[in-house]
C-alpha positions as CSV (number, residue, x, y, z in Angstrom):
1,X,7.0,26.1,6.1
2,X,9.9,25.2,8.3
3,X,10.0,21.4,9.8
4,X,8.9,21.2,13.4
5,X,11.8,20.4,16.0
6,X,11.8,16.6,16.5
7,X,9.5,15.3,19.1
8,X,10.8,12.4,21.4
9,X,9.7,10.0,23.9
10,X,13.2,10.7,25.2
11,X,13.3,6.6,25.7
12,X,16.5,4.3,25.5
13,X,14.1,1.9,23.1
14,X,13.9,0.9,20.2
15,X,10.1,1.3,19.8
16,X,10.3,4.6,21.3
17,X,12.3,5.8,18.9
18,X,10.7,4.3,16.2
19,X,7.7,6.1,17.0
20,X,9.9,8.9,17.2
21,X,10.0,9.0,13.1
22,X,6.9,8.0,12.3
23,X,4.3,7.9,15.4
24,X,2.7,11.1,14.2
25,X,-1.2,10.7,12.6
26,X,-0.8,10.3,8.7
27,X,2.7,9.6,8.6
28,X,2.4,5.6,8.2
29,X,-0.5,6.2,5.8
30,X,1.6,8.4,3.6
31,X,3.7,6.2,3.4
32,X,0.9,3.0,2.3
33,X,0.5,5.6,-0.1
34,X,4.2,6.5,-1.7
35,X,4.7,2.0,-1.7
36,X,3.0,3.1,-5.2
37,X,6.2,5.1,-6.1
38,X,7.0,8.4,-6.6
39,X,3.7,10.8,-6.2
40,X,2.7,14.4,-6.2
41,X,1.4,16.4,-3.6
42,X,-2.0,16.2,-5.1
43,X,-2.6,13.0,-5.7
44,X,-1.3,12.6,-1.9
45,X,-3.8,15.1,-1.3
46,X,-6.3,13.0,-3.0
47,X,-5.7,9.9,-1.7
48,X,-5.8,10.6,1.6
49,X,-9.0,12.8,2.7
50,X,-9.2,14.3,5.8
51,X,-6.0,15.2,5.9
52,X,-5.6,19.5,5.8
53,X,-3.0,20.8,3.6
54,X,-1.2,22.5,6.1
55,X,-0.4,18.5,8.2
56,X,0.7,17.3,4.7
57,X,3.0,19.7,3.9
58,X,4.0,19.5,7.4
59,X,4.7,15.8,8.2
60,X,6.3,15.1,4.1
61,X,9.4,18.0,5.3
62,X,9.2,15.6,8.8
63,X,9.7,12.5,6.4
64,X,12.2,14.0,4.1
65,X,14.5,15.3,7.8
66,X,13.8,11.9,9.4
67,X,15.3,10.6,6.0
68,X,12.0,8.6,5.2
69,X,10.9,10.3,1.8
70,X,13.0,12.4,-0.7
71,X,11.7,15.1,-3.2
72,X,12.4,15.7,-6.9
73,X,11.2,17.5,-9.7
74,X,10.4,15.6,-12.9
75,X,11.9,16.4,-16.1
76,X,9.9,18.6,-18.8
77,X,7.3,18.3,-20.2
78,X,6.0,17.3,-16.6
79,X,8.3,19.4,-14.6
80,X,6.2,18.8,-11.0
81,X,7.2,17.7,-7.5
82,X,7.0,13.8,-6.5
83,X,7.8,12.1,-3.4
84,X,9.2,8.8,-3.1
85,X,10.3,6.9,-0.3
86,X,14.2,5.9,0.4
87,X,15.0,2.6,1.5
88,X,14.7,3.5,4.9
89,X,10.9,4.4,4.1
90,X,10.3,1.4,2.1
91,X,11.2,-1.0,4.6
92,X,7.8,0.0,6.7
93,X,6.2,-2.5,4.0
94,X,6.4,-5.2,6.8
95,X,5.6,-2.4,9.6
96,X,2.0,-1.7,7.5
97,X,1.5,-5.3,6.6
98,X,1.7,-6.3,10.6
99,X,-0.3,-3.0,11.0
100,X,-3.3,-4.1,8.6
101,X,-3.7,-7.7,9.9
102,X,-3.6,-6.3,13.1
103,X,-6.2,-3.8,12.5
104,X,-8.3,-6.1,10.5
105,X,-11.0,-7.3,13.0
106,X,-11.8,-3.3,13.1
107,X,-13.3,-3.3,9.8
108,X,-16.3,-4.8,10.1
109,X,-19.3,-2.8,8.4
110,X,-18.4,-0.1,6.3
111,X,-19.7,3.0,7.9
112,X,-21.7,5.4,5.5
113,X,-18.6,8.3,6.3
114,X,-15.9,5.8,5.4
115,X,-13.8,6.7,2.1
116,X,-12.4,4.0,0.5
117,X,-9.9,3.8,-2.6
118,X,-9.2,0.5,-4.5
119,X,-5.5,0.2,-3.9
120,X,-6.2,0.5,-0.1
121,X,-7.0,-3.0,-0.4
122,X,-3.2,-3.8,-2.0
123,X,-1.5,-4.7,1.5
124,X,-3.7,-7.1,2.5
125,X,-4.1,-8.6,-1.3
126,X,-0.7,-9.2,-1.3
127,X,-0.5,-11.0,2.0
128,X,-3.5,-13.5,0.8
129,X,-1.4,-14.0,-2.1
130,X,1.9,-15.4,-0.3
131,X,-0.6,-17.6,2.0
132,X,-1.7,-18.8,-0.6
133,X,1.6,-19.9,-2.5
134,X,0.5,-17.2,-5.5
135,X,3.0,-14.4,-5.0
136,X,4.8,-14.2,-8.2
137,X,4.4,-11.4,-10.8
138,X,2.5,-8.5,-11.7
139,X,-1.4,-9.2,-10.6
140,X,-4.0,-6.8,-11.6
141,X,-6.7,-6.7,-9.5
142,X,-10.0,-5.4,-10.2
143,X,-13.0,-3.8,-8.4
144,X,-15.8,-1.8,-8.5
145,X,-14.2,0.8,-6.9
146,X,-11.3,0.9,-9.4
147,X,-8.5,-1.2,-10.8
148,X,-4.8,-1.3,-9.1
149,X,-2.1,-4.1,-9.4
150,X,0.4,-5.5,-7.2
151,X,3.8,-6.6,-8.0
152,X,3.3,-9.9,-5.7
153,X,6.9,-10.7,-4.8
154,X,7.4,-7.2,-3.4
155,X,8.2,-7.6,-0.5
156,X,11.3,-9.3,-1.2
157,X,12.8,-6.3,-3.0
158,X,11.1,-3.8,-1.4
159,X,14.3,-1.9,-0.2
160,X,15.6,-1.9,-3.7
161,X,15.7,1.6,-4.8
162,X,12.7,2.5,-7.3
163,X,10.8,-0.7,-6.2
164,X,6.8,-0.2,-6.0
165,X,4.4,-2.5,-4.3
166,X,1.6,-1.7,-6.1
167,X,0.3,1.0,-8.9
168,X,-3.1,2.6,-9.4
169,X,-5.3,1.2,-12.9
170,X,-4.8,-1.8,-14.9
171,X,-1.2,-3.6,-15.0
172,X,1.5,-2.4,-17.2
173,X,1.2,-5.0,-20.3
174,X,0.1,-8.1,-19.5
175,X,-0.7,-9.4,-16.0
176,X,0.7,-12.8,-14.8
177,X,-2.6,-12.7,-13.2
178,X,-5.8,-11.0,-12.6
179,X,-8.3,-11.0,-9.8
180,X,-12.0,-9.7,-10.5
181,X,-13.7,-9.6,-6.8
182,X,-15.8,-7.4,-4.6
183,X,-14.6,-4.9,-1.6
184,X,-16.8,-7.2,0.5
185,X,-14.4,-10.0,-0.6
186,X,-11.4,-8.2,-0.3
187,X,-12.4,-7.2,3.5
188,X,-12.9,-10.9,4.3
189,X,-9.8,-11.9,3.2
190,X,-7.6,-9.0,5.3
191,X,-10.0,-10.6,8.7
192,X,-8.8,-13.8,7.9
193,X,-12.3,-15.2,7.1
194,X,-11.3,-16.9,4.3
195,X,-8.3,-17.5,2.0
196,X,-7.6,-16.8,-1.6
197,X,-8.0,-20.3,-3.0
198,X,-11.1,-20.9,-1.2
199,X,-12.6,-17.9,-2.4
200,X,-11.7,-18.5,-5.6
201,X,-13.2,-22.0,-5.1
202,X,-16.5,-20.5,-3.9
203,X,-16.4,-18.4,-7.2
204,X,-15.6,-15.2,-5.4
205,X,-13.1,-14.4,-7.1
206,X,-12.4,-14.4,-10.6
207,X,-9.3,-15.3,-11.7
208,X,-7.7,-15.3,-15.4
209,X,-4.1,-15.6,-16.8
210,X,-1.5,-17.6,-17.8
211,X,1.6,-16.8,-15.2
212,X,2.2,-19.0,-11.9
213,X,0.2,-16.7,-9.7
214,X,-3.1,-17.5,-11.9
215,X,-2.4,-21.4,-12.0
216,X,-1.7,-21.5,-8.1
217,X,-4.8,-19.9,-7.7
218,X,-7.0,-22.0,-10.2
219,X,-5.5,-25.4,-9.1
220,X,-5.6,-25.0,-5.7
């Protein structure tokens, strides 16, 4: 499948021509999903339902022209396809983190056709964790819905090449911190209901470790 010609707003504007390269439906949510590092097809697949394989396939060659994404193939015994965002790409972290607290008063109720995957709760996790003086480390984070960890100063290195934001199941080793909460928790602290201290106050949240994140956290 060829990449489509480039569709423009044909504005002088720095917005405009944002939107440009990633305005198109999925395009910003593949990315949330390659902040995890390099990924196949099928896992992108996976992670994002509702999204037909032809409009994948479609907007990752989009991401790769508009110099966003790059492909490789992994050495044997693997030998598959990843994606991984350049630098250009990972420097929408602060594009989806304005995005999701944005967005947050939309959540509300979890409606019964909503999917939901446990690292879709890593941006706003890691924004609860600067606010609250906490983001240092790796800090696994778990849930019913599944275990993920976030590497909590991210954001400052997030152009560096091979950085990740976050990873899918427990933390590589051993945490600096870990967080055992509910998606009900998680939700309230993306709205802005509540912060990470006082939830962990209000026994909410569960927190165990020995790096700076965890004592933040517990002496706060």
């Amino acid at each position: 499948m060829s990449p489509r010609a480039r569709r423009s707003y044909d504005q002088y504007c720095s917005a405009a021509r944002a939107l440009d390269a990633v305005g198109d439906r999925w395009t910003l949510l593949i990315v949330r999903e390659l902040l995890a590092g390099p990924r196949r097809y099928t896992d992108l697949h996976a992670d994002l339902p509702g999204v037909s394989t032809d409009v994948l396939a479609s907007r990752l060659k989009d991401m790769e022209r508009d110099g966003l994404t790059t492909r490789r193939r992994l050495p044997p015994p693997g030998a598959a396809y990843v994606y991984e965002l350049t630098a250009r790409g990972r420097a929408l972290l602060p594009v989806l983190e304005a995005l999701g607290a944005w967005g947050a008063g939309e959540l509300g109720e979890r409606r019964p056709t909503d999917a939901v995957r446990a690292h879709w709760f890593a941006l706003p996790l890691l924004r609860a964790l600067r606010e609250a003086g906490a983001a240092e480390g790796v800090v696994e984070v778990r849930l019913e819905e599944g275990d993920f960890h976030l590497y909590a100063d991210a954001i400052a290195g997030a152009e560096e090449e091979g950085a990740r934001v976050y990873g899918d199941g427990p933390a590589p080793g051993t945490p600096d911190a870990r967080l055992v909460l509910d998606a009900v928790t998680c939700a309230a602290l993306g709205r802005g209901e509540t912060g990470l201290r006082d939830a962990v106050r209000e026994g909410r949240v569960e927190v165990t470790g020995d790096g700076a994140a965890a004592k933040a956290l517990r002496e706060g």
